[in-house]
C-alpha positions as CSV (number, residue, x, y, z in Angstrom):
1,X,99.9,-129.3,12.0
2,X,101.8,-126.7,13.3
3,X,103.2,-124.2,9.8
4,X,106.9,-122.7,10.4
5,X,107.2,-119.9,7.8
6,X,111.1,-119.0,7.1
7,X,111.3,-115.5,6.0
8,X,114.1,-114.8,3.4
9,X,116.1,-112.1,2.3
10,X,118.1,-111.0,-0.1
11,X,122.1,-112.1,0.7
12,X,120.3,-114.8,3.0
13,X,122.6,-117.3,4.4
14,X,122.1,-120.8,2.9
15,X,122.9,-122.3,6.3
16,X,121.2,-120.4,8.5
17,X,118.3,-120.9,6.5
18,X,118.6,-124.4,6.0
19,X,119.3,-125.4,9.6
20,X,115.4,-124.5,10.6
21,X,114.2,-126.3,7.1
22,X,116.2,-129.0,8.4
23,X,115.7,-129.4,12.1
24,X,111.7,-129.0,12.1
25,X,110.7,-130.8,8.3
26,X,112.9,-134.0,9.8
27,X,111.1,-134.1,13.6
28,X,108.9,-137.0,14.1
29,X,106.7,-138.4,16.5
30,X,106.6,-141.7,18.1
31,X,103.8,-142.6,15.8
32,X,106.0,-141.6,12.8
33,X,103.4,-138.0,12.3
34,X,105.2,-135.3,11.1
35,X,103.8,-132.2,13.5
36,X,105.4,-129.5,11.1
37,X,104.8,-127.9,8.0
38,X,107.9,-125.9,6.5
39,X,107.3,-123.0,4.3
40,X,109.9,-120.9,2.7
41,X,108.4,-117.6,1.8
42,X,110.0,-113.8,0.3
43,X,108.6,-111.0,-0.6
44,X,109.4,-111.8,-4.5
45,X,110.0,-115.2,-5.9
46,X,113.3,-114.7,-7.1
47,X,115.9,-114.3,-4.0
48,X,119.2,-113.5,-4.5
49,X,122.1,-115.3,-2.4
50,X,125.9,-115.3,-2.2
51,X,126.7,-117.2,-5.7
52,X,122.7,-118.0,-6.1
53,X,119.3,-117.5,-6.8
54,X,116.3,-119.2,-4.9
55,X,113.0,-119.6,-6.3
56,X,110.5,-119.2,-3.2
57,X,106.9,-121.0,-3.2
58,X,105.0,-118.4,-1.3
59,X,104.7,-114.4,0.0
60,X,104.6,-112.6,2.9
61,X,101.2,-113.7,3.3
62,X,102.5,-117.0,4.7
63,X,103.8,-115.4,7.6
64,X,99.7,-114.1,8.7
65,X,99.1,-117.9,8.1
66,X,102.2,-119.4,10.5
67,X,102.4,-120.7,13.6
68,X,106.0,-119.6,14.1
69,X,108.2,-117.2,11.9
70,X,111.7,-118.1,11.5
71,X,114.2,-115.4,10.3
72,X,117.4,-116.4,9.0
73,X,120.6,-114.0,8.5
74,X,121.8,-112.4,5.4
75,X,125.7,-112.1,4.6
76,X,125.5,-108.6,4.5
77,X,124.3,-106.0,7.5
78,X,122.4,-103.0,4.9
79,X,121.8,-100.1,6.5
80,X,117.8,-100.7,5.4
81,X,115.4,-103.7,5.0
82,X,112.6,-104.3,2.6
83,X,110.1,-102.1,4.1
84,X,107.1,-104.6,3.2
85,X,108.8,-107.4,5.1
86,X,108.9,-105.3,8.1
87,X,105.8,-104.7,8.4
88,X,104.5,-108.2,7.5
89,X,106.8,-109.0,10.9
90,X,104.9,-106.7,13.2
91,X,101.4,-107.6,11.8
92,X,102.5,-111.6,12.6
93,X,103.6,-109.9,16.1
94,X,100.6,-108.3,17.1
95,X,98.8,-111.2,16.1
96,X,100.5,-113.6,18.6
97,X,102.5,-115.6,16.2
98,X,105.9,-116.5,17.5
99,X,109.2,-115.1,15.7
100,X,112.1,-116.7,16.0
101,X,115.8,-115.3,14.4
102,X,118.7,-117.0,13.2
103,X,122.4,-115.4,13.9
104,X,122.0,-112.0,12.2
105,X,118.3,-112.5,11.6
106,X,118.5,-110.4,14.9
107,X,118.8,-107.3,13.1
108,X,115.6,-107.5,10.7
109,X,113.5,-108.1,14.3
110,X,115.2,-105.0,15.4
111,X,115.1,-103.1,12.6
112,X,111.1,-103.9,13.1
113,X,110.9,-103.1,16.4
114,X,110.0,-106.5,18.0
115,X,113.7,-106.2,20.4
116,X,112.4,-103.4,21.8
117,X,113.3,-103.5,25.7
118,X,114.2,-106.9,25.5
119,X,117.0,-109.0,25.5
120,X,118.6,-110.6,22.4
121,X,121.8,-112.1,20.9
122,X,123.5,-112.8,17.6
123,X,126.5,-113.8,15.9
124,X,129.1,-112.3,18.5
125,X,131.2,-110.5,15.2
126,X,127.6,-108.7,14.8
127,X,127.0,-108.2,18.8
128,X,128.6,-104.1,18.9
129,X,126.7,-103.5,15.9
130,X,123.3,-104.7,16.6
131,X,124.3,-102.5,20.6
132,X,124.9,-99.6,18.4
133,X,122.2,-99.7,16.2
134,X,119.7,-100.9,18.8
135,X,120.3,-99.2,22.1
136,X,117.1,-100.0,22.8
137,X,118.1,-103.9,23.0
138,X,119.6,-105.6,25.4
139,X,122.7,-107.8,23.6
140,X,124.0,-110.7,25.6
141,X,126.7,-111.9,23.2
142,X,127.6,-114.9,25.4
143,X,124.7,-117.2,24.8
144,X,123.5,-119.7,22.8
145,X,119.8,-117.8,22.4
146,X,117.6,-116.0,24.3
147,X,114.1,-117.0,24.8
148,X,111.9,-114.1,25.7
149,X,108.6,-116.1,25.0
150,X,106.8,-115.2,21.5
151,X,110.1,-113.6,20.4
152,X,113.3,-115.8,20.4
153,X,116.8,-114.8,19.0
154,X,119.8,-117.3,18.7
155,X,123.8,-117.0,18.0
156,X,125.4,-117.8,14.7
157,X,126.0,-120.9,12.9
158,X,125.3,-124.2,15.1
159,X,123.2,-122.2,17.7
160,X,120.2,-122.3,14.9
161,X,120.2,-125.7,15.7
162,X,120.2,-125.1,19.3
163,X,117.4,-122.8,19.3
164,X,115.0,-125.1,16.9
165,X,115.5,-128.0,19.6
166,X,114.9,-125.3,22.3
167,X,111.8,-124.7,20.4
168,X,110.9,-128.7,19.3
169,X,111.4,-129.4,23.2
170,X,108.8,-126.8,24.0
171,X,105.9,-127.6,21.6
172,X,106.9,-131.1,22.1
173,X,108.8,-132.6,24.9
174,X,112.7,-133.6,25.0
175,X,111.5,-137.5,23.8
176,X,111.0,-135.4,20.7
177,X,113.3,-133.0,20.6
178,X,116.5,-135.8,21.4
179,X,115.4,-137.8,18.4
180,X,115.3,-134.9,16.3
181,X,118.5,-133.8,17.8
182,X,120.2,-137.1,16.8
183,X,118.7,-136.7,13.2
184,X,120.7,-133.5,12.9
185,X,123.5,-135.5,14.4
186,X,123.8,-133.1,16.7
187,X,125.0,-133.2,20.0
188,X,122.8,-132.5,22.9
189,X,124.3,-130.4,25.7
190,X,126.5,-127.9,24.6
191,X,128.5,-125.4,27.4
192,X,127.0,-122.0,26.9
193,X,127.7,-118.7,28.3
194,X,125.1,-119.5,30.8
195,X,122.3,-122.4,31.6
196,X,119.4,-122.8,29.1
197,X,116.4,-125.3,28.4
198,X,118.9,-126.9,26.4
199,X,117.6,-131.0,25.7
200,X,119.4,-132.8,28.7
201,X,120.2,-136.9,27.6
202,X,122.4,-139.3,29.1
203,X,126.1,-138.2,28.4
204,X,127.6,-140.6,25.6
205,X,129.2,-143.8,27.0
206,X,132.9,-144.4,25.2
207,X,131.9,-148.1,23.8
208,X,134.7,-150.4,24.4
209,X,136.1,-148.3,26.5
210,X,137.9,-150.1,30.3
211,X,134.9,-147.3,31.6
212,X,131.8,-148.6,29.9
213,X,130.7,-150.8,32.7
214,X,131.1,-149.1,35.7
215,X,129.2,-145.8,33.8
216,X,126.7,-148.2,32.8
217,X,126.0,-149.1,36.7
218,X,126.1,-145.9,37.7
219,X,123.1,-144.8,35.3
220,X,121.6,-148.1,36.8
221,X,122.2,-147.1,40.5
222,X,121.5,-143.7,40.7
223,X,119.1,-143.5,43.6
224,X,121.9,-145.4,45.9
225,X,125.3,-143.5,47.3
226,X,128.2,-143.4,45.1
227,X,131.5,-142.5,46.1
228,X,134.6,-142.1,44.4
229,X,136.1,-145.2,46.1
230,X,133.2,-147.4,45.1
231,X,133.5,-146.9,41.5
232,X,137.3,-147.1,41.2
233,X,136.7,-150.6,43.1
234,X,134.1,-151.9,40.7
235,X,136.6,-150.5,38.1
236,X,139.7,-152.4,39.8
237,X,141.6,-149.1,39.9
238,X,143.0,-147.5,42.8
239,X,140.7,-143.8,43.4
240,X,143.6,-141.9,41.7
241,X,144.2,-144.3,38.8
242,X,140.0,-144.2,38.4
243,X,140.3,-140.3,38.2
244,X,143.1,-140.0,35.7
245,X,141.4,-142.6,33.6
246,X,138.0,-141.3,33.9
247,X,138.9,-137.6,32.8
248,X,141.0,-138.9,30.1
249,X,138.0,-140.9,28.6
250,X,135.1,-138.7,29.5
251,X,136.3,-135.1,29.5
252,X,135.2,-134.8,33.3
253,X,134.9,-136.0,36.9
254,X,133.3,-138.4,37.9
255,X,131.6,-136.1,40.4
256,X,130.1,-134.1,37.7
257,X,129.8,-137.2,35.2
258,X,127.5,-138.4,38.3
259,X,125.9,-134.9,38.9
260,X,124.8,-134.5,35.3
261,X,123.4,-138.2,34.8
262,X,121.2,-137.3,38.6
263,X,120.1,-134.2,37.1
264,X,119.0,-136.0,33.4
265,X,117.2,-138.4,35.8
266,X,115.4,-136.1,37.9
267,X,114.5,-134.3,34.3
268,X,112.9,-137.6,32.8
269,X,111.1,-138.0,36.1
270,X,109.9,-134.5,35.7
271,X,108.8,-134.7,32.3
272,X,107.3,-138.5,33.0
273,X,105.8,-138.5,35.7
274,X,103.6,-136.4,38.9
275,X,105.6,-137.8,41.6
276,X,106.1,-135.3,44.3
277,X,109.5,-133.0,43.9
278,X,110.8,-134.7,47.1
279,X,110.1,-138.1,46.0
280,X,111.8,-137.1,42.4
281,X,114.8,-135.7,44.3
282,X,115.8,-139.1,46.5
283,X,115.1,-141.1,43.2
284,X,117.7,-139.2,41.4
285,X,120.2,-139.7,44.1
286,X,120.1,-136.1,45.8
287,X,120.9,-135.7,49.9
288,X,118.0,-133.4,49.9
289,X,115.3,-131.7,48.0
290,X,117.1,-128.2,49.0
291,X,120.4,-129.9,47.5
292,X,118.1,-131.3,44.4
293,X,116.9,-128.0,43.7
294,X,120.1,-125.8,44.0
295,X,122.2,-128.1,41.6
296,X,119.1,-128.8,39.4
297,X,118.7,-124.7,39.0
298,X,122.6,-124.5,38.1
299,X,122.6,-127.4,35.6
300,X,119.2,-126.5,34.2
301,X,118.6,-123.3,35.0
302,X,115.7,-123.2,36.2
303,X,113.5,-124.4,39.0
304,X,112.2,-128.3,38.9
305,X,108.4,-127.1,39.2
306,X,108.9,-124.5,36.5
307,X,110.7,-127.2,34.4
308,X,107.7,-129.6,35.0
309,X,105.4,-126.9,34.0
310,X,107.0,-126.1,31.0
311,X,107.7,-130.1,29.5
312,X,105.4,-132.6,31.6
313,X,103.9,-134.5,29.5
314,X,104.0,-133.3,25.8
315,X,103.5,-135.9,23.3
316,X,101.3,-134.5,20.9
317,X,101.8,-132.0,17.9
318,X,102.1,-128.4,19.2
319,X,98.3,-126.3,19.1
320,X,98.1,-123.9,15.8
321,X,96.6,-120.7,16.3
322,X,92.8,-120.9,16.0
């Protein structure tokens, strides 16, 4: 079982806390397993939060026996963190475990020197100050969260949530990572500041709507060509009637509508199966492997291989450290 430590502070913030306690203690598998174990742990029992107190089970030893280290932010940016808490956070560094921060949970990694020459984000009220502080890190205040590998940062508020399915798809697979998603009732694509391995699932159909049909065929029809005029025929629309109708029920085109749901395909494909790219990319309903790949890099943001590298095929719980 794979042990998610959650460090916290004094002024911590009850929901950036809470979202990680949340989103991993509530992830099953398909055999109804639970692969992690949540831990809150401080470096005294008592902590103190805005109107408060919280009694904590365990110490800063917890975070030498995790698997992943989750820092949450506290309400209030002091100039100085518990020194003993810092120092537990480079000894779980140098040790391999992965470290993870929640909105201003960025500045405590800092502050420890585990940003250093990388790049990172936070809550964008907090972005000039963790610059100044930190010239040494590289703030991108425009994203969701930043995933440099053993060290992760996220945004404030709902990004948490982004960032523990980021990390759920990655031990786990997006099967997973969806279903935990849907626990947290939590949508599943959100526009960002730029394209991350955020979990990709068909868009939602508007039940009852005149559109559910035709959307319905096109998820069953994918592979074949699909033009404007043959959907706003199945619909009984003219083309420009479709279009109005479509945007005013979806929120998009139909182009993109169609683009995104080719893209989710080729990503289950990916995921489910060792079909060649090229075989993947006329399944999905792409012209061409080079057209697969370019629209598949923008949507995604990242290559298909890489993709299949990085989610084919996880079903079971993520390793622990030996």
């Amino acid at each position: 079982m794979h042990t998610v430590a959650i460090l916290v502070l004094d002024h911590v913030v009850p929901f950036d806390m809470a979202a990680p306690m949340e989103v991993f203690g509530r992830t099953r598998l398909p055999d109804g397993r639970r692969p992690y174990r949540v831990r809150l742990c401080a470096e005294s029992r008592v902590v103190r939060a805005d109107g408060f107190e919280l009694r904590v089970d365990h110490g800063l030893e917890a975070l030498a026996d995790a698997d992943t280290v989750v820092v949450p932010g506290c309400s209030q940016l002091v100039e100085e963190f518990p020194p003993r808490a810092l120092a537990a956070l480079r000894e779980a560094a140098r040790t391999g475990i992965r470290i993870a921060s929640v909105c201003a949970g960025a500045f405590v990694l800092a502050e420890a020197g585990l940003l250093n020459g990388l790049r990172a984000t936070t809550h964008w009220v907090a972005a000039g100050e963790l610059a100044r502080r930190y010239p040494e890190v590289e703030v991108e205040p425009d994203v969701l969260y930043v995933d440099n590998g053993q060290i992760l940062t996220s945004a404030g508020a709902a990004a948490a949530l982004d960032l523990c399915l980021h990390m759920i798809r990655g031990d786990l697979g997006s099967a997973v990572a969806a279903d935990a998603a849907r626990l947290s009732v939590m949508p599943l694509e959100r526009e960002g500041g730029q394209a991350q391995f955020i979990v990709h699932e068909q868009p939602p159909v508007p039940h009852g709507s005149t559109l559910e049909p035709v959307l319905e065929w096109i998820e069953d029809n994918l592979a074949g060509e699909i033009t404007l005029g043959v959907l706003a025929a199945r619909s009984g629309m003219s083309e420009r009637t479709f279009g109005r109708r479509f945007r005013e029920q979806t929120g998009t085109t139909p182009l993109q509508w169609l683009l995104r749901a080719r893209v989710r395909r080729a990503q289950y494909l990916l995921e489910n199966s060792d079909r060649p790219i090229e075989r993947i990319a006329q399944q999905a309903g792409f012209g061409s492997p080079t057209a697969f790949r370019e629209r598949f890099r923008r949507v995604v943001g990242t290559t298909p291989q890489t993709y299949r590298t990085a989610f084919h095929g996880k079903t079971r719980a993520p390793a622990t450290r030996s």
